[in-house]
PDB file with SEQRES, HELIX, SHEET and CRYST1 records, atoms N, CA, C and O in Angstrom:
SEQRES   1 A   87  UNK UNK UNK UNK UNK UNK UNK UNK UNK UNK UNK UNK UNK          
SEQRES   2 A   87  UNK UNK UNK UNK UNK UNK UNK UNK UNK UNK UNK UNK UNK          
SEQRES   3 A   87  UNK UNK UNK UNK UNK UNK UNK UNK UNK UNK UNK UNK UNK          
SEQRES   4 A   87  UNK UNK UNK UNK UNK UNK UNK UNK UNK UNK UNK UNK UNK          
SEQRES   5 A   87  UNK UNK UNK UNK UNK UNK UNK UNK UNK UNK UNK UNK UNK          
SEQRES   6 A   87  UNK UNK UNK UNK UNK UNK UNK UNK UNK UNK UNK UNK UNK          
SEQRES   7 A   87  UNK UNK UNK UNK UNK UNK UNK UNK UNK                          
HELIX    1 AA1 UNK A    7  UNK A   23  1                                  17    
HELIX    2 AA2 UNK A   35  UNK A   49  1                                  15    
HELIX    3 AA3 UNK A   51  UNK A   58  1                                   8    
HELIX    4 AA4 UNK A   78  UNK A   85  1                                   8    
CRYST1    1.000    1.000    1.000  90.00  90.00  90.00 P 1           1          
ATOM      1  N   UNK A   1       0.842  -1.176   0.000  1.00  0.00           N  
ATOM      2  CA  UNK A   1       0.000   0.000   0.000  1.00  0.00           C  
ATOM      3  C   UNK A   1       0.891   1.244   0.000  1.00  0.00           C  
ATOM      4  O   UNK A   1       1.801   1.466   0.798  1.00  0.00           O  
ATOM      5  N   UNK A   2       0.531   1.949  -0.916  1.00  0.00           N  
ATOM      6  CA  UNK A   2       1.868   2.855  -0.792  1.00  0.00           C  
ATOM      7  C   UNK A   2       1.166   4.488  -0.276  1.00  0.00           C  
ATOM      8  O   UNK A   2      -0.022   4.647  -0.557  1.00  0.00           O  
ATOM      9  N   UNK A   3       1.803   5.507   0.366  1.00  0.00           N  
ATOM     10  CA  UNK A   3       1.070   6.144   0.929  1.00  0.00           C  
ATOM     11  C   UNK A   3       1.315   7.642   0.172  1.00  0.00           C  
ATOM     12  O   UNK A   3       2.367   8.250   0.374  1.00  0.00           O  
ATOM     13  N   UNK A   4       0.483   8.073  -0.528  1.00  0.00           N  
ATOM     14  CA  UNK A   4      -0.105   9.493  -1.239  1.00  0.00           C  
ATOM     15  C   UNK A   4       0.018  10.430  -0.071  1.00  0.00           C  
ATOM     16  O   UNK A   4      -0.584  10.345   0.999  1.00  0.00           O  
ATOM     17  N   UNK A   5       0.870  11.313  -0.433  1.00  0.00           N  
ATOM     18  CA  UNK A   5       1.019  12.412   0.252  1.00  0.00           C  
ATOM     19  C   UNK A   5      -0.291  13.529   0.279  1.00  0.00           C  
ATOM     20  O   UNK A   5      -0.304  14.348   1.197  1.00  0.00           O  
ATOM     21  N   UNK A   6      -1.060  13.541  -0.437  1.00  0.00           N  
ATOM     22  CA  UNK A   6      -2.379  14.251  -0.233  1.00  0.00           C  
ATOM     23  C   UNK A   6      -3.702  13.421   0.198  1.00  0.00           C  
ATOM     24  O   UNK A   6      -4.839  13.780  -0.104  1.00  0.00           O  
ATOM     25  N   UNK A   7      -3.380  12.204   0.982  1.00  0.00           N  
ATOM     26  CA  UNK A   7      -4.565  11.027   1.651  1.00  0.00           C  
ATOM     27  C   UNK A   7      -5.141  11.885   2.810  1.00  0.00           C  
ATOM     28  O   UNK A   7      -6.259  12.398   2.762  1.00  0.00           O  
ATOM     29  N   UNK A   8      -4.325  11.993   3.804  1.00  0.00           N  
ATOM     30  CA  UNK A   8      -4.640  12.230   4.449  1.00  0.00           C  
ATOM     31  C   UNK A   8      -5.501  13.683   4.627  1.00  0.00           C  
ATOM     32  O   UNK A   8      -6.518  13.790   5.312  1.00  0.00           O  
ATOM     33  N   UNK A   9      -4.847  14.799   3.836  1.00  0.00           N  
ATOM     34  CA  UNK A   9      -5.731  15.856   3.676  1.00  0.00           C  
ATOM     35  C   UNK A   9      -6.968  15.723   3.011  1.00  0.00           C  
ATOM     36  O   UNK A   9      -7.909  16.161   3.672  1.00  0.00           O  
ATOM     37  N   UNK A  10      -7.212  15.329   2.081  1.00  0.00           N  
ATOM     38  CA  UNK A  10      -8.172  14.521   1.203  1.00  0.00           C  
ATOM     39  C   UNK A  10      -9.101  14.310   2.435  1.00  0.00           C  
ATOM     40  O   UNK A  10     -10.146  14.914   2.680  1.00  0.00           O  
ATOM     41  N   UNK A  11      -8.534  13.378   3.121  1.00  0.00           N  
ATOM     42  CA  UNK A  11      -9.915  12.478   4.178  1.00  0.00           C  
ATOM     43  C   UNK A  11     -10.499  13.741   4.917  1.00  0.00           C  
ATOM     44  O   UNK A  11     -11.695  14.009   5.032  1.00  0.00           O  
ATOM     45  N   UNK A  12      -8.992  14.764   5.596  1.00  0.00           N  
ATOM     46  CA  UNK A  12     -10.057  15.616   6.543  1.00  0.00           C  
ATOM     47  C   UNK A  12     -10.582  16.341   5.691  1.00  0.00           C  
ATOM     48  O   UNK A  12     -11.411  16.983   6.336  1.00  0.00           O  
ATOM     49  N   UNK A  13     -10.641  16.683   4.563  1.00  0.00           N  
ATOM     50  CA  UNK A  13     -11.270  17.799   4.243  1.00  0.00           C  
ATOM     51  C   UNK A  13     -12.605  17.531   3.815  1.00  0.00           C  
ATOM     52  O   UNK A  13     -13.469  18.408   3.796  1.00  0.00           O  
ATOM     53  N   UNK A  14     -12.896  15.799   3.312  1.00  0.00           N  
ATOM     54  CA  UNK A  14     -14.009  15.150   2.941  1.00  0.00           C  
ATOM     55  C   UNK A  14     -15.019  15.115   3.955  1.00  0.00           C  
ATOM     56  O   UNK A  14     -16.242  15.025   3.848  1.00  0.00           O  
ATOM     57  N   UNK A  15     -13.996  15.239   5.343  1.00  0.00           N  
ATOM     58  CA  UNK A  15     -15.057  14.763   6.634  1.00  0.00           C  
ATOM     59  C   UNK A  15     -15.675  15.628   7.246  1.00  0.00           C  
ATOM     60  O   UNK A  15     -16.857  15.630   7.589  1.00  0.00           O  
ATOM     61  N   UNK A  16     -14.373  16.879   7.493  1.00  0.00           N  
ATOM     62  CA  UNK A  16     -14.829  18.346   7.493  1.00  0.00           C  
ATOM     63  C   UNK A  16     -16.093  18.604   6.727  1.00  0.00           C  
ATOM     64  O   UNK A  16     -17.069  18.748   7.463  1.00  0.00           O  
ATOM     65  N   UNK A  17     -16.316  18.694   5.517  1.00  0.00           N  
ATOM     66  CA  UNK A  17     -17.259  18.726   4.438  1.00  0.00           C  
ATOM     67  C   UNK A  17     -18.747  18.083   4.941  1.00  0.00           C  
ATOM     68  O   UNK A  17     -19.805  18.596   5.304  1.00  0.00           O  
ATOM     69  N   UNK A  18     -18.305  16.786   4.783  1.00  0.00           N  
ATOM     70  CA  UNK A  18     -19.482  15.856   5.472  1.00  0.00           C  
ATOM     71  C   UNK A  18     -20.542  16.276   6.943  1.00  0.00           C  
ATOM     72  O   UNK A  18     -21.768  16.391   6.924  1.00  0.00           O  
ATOM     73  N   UNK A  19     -19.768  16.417   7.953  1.00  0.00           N  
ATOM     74  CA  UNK A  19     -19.885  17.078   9.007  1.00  0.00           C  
ATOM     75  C   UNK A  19     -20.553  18.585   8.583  1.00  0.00           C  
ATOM     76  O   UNK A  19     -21.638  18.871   9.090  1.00  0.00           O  
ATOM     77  N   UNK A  20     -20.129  19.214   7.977  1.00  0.00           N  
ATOM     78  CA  UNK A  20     -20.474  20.321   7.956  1.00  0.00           C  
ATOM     79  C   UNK A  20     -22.037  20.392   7.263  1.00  0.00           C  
ATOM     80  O   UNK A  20     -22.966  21.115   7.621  1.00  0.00           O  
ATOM     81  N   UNK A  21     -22.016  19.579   6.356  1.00  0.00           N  
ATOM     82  CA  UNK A  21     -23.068  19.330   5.386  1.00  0.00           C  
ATOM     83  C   UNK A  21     -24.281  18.554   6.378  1.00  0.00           C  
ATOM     84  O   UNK A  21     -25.375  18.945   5.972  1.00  0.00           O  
ATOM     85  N   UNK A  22     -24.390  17.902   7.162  1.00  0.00           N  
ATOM     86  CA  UNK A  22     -25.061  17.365   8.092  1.00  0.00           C  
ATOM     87  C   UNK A  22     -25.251  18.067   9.447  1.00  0.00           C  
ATOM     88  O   UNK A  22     -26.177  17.821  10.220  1.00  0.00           O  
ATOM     89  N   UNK A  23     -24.545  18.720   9.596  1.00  0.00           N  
ATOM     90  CA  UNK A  23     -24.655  20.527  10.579  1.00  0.00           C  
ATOM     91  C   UNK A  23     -26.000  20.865  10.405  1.00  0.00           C  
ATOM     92  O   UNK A  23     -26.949  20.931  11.187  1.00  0.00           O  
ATOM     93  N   UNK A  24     -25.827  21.132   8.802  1.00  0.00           N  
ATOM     94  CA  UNK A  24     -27.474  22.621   7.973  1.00  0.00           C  
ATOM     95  C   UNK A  24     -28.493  22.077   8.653  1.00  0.00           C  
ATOM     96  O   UNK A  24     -29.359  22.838   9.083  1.00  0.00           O  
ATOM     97  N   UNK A  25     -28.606  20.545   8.905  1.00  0.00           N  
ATOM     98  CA  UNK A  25     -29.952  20.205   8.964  1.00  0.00           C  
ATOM     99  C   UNK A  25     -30.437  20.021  10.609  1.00  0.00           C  
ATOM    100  O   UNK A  25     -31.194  19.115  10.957  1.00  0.00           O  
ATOM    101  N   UNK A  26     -29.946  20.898  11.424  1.00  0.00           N  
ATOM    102  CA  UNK A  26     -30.573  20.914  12.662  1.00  0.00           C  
ATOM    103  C   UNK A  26     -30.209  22.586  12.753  1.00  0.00           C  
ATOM    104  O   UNK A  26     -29.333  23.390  12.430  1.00  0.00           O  
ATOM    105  N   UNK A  27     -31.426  22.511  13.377  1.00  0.00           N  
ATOM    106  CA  UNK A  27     -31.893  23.803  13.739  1.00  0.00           C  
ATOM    107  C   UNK A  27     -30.308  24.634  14.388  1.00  0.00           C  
ATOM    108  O   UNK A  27     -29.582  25.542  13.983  1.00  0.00           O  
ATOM    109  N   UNK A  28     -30.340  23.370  16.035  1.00  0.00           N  
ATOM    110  CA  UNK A  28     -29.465  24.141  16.874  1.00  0.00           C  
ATOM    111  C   UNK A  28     -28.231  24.920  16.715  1.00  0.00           C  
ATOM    112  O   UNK A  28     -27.613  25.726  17.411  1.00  0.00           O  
ATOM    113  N   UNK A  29     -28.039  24.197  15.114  1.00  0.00           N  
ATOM    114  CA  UNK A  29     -26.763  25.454  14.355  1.00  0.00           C  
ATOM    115  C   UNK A  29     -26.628  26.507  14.083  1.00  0.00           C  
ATOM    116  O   UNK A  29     -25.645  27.243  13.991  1.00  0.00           O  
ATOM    117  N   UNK A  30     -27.966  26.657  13.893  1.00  0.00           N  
ATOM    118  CA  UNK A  30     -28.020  27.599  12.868  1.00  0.00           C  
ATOM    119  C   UNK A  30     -28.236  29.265  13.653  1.00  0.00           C  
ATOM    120  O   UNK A  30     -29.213  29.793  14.182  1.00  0.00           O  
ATOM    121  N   UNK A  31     -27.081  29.642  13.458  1.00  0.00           N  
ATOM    122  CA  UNK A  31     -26.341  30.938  14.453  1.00  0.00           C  
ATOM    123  C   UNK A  31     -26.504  32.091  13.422  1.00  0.00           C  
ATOM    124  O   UNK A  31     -26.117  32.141  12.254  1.00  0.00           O  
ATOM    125  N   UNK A  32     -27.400  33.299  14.408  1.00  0.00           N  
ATOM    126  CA  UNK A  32     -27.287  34.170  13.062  1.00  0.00           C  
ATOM    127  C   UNK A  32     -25.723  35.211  12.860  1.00  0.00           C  
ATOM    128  O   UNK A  32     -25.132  35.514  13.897  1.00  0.00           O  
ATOM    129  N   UNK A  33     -25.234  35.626  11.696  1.00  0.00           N  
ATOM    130  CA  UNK A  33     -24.655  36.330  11.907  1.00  0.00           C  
ATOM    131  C   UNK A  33     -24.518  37.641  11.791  1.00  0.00           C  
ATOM    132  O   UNK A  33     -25.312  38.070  10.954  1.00  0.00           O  
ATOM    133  N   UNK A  34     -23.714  38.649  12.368  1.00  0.00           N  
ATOM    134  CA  UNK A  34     -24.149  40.101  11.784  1.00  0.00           C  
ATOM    135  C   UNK A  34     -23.267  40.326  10.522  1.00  0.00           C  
ATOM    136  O   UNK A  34     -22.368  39.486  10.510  1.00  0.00           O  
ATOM    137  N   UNK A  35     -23.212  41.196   9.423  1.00  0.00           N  
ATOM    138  CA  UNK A  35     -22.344  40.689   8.501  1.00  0.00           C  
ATOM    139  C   UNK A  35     -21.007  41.703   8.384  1.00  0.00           C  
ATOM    140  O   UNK A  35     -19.886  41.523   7.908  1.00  0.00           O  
ATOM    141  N   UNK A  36     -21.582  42.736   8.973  1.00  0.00           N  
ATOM    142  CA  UNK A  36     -20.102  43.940   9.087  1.00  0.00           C  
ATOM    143  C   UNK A  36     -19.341  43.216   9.914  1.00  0.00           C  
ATOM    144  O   UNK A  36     -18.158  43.310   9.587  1.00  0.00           O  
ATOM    145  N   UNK A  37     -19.535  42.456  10.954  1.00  0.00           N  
ATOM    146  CA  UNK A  37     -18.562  41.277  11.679  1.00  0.00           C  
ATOM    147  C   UNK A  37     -17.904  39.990  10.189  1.00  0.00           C  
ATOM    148  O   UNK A  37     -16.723  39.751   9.935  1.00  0.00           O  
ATOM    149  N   UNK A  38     -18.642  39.641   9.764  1.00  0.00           N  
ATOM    150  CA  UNK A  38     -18.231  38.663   8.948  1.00  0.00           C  
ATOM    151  C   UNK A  38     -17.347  39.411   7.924  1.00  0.00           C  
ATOM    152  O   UNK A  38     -16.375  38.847   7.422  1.00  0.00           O  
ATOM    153  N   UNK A  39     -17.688  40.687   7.613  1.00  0.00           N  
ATOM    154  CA  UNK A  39     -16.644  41.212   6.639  1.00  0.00           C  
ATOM    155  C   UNK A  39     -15.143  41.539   7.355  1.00  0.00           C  
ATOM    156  O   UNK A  39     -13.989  41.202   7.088  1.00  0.00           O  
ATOM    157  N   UNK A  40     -15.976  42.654   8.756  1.00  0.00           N  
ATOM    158  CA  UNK A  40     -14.304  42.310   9.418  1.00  0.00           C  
ATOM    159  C   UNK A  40     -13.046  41.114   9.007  1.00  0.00           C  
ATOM    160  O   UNK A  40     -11.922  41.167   8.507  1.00  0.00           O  
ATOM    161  N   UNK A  41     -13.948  40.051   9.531  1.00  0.00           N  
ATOM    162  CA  UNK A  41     -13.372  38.787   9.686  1.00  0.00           C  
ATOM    163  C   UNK A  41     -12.651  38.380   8.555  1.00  0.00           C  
ATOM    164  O   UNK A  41     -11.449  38.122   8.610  1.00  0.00           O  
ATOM    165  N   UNK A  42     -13.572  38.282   7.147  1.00  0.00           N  
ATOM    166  CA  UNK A  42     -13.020  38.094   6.270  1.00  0.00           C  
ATOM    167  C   UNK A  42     -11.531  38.844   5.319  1.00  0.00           C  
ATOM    168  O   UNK A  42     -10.592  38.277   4.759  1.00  0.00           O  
ATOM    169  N   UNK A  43     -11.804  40.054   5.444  1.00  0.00           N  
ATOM    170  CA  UNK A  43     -10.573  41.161   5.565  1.00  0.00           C  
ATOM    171  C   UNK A  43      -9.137  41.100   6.322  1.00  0.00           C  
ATOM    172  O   UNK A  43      -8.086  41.369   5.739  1.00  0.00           O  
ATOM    173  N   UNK A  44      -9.205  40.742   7.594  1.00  0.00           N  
ATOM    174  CA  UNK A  44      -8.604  40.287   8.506  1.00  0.00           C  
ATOM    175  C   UNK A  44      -7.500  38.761   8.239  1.00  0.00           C  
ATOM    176  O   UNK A  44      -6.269  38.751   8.258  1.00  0.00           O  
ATOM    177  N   UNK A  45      -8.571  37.420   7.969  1.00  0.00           N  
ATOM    178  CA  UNK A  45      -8.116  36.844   7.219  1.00  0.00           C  
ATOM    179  C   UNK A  45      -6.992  36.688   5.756  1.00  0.00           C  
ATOM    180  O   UNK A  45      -5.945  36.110   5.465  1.00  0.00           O  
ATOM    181  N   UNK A  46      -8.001  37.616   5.121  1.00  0.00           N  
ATOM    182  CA  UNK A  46      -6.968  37.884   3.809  1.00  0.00           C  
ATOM    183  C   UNK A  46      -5.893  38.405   3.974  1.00  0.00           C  
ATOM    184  O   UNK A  46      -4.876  37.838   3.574  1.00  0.00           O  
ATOM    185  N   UNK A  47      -5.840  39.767   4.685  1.00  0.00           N  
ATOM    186  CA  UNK A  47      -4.424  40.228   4.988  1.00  0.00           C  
ATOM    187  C   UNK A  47      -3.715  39.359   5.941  1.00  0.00           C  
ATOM    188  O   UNK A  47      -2.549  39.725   6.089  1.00  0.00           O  
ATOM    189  N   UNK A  48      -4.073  38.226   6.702  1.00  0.00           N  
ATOM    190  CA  UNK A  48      -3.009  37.655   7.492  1.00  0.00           C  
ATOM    191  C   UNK A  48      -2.494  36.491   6.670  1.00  0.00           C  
ATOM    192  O   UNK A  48      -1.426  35.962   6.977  1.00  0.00           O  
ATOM    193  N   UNK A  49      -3.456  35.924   5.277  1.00  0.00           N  
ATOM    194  CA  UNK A  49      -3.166  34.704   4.708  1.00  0.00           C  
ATOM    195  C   UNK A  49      -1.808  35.383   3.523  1.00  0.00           C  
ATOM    196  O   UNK A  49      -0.735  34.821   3.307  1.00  0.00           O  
ATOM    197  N   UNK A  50      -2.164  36.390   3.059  1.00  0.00           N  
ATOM    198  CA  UNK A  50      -1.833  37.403   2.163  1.00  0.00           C  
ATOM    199  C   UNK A  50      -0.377  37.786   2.453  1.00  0.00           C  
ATOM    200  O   UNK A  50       0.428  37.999   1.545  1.00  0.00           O  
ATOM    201  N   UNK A  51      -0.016  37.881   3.992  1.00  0.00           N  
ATOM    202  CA  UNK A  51       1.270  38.794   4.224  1.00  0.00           C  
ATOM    203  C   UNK A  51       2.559  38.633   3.862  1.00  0.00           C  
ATOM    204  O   UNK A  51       3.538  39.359   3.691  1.00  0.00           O  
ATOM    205  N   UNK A  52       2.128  36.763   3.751  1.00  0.00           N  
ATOM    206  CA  UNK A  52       3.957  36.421   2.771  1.00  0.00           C  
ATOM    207  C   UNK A  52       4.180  36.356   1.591  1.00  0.00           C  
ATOM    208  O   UNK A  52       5.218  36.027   1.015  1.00  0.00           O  
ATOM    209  N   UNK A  53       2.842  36.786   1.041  1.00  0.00           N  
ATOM    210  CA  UNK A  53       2.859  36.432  -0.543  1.00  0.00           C  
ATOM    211  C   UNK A  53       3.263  37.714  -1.078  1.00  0.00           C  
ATOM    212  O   UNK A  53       3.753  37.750  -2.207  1.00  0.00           O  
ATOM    213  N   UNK A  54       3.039  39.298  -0.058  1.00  0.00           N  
ATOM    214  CA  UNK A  54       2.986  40.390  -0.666  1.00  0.00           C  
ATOM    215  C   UNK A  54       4.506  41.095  -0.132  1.00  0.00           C  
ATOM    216  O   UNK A  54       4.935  42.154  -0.590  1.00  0.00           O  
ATOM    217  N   UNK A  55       5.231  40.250   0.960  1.00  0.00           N  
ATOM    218  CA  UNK A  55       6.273  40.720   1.297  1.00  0.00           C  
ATOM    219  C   UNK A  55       7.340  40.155   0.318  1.00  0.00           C  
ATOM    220  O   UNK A  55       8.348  40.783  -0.006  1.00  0.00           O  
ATOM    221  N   UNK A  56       7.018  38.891  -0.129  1.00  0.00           N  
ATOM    222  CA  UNK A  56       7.504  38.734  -0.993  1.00  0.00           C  
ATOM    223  C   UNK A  56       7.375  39.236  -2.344  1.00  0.00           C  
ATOM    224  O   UNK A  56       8.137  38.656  -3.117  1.00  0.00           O  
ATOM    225  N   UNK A  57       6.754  40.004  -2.802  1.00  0.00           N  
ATOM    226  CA  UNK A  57       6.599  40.151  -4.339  1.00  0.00           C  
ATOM    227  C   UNK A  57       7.494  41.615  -3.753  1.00  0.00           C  
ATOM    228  O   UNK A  57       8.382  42.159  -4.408  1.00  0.00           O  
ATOM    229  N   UNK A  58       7.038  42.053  -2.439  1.00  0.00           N  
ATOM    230  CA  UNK A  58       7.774  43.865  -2.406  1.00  0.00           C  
ATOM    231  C   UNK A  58       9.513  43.434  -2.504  1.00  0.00           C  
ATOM    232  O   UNK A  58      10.268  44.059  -3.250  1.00  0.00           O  
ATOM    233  N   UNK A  59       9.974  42.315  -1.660  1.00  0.00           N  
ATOM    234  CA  UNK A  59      11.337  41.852  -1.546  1.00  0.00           C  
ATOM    235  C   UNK A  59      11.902  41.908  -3.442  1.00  0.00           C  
ATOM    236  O   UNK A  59      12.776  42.657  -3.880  1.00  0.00           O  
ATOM    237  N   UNK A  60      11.417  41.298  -3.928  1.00  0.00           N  
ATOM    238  CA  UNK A  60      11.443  40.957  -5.324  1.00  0.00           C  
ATOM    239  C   UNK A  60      11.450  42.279  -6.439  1.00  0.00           C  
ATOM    240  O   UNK A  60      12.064  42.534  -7.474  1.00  0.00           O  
ATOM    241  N   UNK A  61      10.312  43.020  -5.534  1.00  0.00           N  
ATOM    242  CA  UNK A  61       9.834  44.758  -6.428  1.00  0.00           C  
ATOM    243  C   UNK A  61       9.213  43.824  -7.720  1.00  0.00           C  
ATOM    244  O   UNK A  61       9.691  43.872  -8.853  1.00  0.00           O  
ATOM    245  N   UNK A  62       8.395  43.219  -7.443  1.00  0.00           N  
ATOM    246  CA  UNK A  62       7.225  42.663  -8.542  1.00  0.00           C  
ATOM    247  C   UNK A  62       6.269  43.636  -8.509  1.00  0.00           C  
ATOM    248  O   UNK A  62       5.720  43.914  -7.443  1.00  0.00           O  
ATOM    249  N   UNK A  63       5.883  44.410  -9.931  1.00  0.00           N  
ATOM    250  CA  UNK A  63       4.387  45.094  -9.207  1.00  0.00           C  
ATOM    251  C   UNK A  63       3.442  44.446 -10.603  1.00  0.00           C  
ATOM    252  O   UNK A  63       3.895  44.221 -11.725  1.00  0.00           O  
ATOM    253  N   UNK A  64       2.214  44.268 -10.196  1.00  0.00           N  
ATOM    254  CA  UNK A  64       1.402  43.291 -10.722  1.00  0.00           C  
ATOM    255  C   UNK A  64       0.916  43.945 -11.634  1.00  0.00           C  
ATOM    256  O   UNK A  64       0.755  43.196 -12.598  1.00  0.00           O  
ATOM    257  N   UNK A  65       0.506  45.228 -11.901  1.00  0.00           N  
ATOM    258  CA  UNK A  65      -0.191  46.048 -12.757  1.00  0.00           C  
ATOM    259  C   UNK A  65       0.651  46.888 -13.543  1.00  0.00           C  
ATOM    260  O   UNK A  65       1.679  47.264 -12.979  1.00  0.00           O  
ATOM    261  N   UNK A  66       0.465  47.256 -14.665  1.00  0.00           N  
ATOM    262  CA  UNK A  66       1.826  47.847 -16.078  1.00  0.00           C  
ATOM    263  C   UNK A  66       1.486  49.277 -15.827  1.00  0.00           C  
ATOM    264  O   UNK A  66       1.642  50.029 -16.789  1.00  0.00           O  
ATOM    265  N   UNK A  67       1.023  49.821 -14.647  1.00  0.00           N  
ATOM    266  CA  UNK A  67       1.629  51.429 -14.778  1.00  0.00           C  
ATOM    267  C   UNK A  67       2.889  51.824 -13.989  1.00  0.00           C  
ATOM    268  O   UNK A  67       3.171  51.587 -12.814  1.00  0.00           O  
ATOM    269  N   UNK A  68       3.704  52.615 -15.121  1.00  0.00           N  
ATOM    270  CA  UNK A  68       5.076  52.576 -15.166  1.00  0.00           C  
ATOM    271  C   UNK A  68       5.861  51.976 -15.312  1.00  0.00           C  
ATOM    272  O   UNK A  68       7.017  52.144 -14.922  1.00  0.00           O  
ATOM    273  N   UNK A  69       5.081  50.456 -16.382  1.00  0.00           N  
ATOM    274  CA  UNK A  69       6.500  49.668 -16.496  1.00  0.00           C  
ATOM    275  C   UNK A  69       6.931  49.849 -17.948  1.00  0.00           C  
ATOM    276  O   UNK A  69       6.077  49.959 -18.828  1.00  0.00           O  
ATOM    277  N   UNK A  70       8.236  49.883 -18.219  1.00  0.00           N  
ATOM    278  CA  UNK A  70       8.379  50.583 -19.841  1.00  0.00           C  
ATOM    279  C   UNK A  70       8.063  49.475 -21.154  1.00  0.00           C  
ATOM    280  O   UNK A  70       8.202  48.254 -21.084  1.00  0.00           O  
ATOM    281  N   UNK A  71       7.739  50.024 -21.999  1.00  0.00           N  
ATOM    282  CA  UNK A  71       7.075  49.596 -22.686  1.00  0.00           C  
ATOM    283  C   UNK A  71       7.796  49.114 -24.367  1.00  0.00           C  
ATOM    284  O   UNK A  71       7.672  49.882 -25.321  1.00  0.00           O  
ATOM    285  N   UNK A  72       8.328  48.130 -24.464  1.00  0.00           N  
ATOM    286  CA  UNK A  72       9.318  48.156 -25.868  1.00  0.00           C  
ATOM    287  C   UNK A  72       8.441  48.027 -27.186  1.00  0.00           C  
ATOM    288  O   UNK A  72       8.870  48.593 -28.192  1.00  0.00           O  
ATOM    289  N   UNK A  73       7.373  47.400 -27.250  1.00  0.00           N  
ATOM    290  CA  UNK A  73       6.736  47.736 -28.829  1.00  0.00           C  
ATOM    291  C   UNK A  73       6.007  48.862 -28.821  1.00  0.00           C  
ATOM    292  O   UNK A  73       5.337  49.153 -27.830  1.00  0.00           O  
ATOM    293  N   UNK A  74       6.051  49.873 -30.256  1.00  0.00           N  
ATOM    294  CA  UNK A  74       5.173  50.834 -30.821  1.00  0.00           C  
ATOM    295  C   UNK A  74       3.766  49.630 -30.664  1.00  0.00           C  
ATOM    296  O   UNK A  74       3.827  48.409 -30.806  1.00  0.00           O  
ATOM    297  N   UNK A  75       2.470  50.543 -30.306  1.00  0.00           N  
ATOM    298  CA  UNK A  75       1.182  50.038 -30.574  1.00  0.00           C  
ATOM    299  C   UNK A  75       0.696  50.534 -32.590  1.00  0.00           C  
ATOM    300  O   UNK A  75       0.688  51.621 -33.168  1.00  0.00           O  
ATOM    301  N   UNK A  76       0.494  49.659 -32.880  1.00  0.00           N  
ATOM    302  CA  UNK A  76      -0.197  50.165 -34.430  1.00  0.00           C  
ATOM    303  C   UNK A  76      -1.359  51.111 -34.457  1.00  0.00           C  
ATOM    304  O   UNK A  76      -2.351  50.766 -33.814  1.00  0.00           O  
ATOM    305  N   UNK A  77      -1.391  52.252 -35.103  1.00  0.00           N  
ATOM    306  CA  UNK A  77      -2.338  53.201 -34.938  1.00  0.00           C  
ATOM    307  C   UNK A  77      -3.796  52.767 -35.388  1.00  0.00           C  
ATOM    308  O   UNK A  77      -3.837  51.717 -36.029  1.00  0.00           O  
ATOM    309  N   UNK A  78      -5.084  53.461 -35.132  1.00  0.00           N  
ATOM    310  CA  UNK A  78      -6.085  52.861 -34.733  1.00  0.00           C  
ATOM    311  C   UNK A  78      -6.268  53.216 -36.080  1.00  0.00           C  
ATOM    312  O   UNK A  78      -7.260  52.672 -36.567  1.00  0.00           O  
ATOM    313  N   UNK A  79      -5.161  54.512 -37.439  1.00  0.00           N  
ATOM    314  CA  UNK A  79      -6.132  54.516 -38.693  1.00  0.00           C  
ATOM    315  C   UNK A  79      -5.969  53.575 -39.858  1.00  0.00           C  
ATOM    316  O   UNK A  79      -6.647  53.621 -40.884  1.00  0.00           O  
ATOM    317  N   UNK A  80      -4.255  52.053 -39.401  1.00  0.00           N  
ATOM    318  CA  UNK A  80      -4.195  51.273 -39.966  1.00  0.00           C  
ATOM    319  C   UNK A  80      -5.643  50.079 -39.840  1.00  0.00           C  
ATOM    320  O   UNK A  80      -6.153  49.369 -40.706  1.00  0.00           O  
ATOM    321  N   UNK A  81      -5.936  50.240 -38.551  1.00  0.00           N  
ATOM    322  CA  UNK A  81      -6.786  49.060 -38.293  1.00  0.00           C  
ATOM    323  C   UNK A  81      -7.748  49.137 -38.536  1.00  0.00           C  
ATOM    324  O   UNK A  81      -8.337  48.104 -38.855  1.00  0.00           O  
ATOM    325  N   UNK A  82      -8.449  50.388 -38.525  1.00  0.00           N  
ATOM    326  CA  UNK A  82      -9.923  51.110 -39.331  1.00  0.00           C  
ATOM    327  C   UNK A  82      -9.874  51.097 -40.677  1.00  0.00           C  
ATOM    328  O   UNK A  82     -10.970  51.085 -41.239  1.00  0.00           O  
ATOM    329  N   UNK A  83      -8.877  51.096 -41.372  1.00  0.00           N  
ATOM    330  CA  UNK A  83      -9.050  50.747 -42.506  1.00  0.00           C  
ATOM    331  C   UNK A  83      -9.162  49.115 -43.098  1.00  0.00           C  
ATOM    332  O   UNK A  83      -9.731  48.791 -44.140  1.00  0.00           O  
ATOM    333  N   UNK A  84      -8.672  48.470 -42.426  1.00  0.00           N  
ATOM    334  CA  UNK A  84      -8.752  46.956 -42.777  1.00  0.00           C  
ATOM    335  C   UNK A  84     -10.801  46.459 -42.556  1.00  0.00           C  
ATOM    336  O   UNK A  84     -11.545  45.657 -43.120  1.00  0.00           O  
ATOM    337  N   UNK A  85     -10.947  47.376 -41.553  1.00  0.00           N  
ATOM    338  CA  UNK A  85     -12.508  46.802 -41.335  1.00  0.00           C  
ATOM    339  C   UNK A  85     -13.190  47.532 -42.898  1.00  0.00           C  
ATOM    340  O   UNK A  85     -13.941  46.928 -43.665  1.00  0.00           O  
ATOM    341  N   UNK A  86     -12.844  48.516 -43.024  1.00  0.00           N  
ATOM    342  CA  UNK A  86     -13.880  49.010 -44.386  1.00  0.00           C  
ATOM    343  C   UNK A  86     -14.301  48.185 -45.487  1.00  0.00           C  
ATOM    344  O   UNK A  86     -13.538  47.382 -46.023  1.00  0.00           O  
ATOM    345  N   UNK A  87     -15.745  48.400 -45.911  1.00  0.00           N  
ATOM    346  CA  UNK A  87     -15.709  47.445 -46.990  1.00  0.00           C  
ATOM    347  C   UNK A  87     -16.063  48.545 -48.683  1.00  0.00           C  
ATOM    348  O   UNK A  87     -16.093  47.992 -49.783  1.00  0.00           O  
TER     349      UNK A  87                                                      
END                                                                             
C-alpha cells in the first residue's frame, strides 16, 4: 500500500465537508450572523493569509499592474486598423 502524500488531507477535508453538510440540517446550528462582523473577519483573514505572498513580491519589487513599467513595442495606430474593417 503505498502512501499518497495528499490522503490524508483529502480524508479531513471530505469529513470536514461531510460534518459540515449534516450541521445545515438541525436547527441548533443555525447561528445568526451580523455581517459587518463577517466582513471584518473576512478582511482580517486575507491580509493575514496574504502577508507572505505580498512581502515577498515587495522583496522581489514585482508590481502586478503595467503602470510605469516601460514599454518596448510601438502600438499600431487605430487609422491602420480602421481601414482593414472598411468594406
Amino acid at each position: 500500500m503505498s502512501c499518497y502524500f495528499g490522503s490524508g488531507f483529502r480524508y479531513a477535508i471530505t469529513k470536514a465537508f461531510c460534518v459540515a453538510f449534516l450541521m445545515t440540517f438541525f436547527s441548533i446550528f443555525d447561528v445568526p450572523v451580523f455581517w459587518p462582523i463577517l466582513l471584518c473577519y473576512w478582511i482580517v483573514l486575507f491580509v493575514l493569509t496574504m502577508k507572505r505572498q505580498i512581502m515577498h513580491m515587495m522583496k522581489y519589487r514585482y508590481v502586478p499592474f503595467s503602470l510605469g513599467k516601460q514599454r518596448y513595442g510601438k502600438k499600431k495606430s487605430d487609422a491602420s486598423s480602421s481601414s482593414l474593417t472598411k468594406d
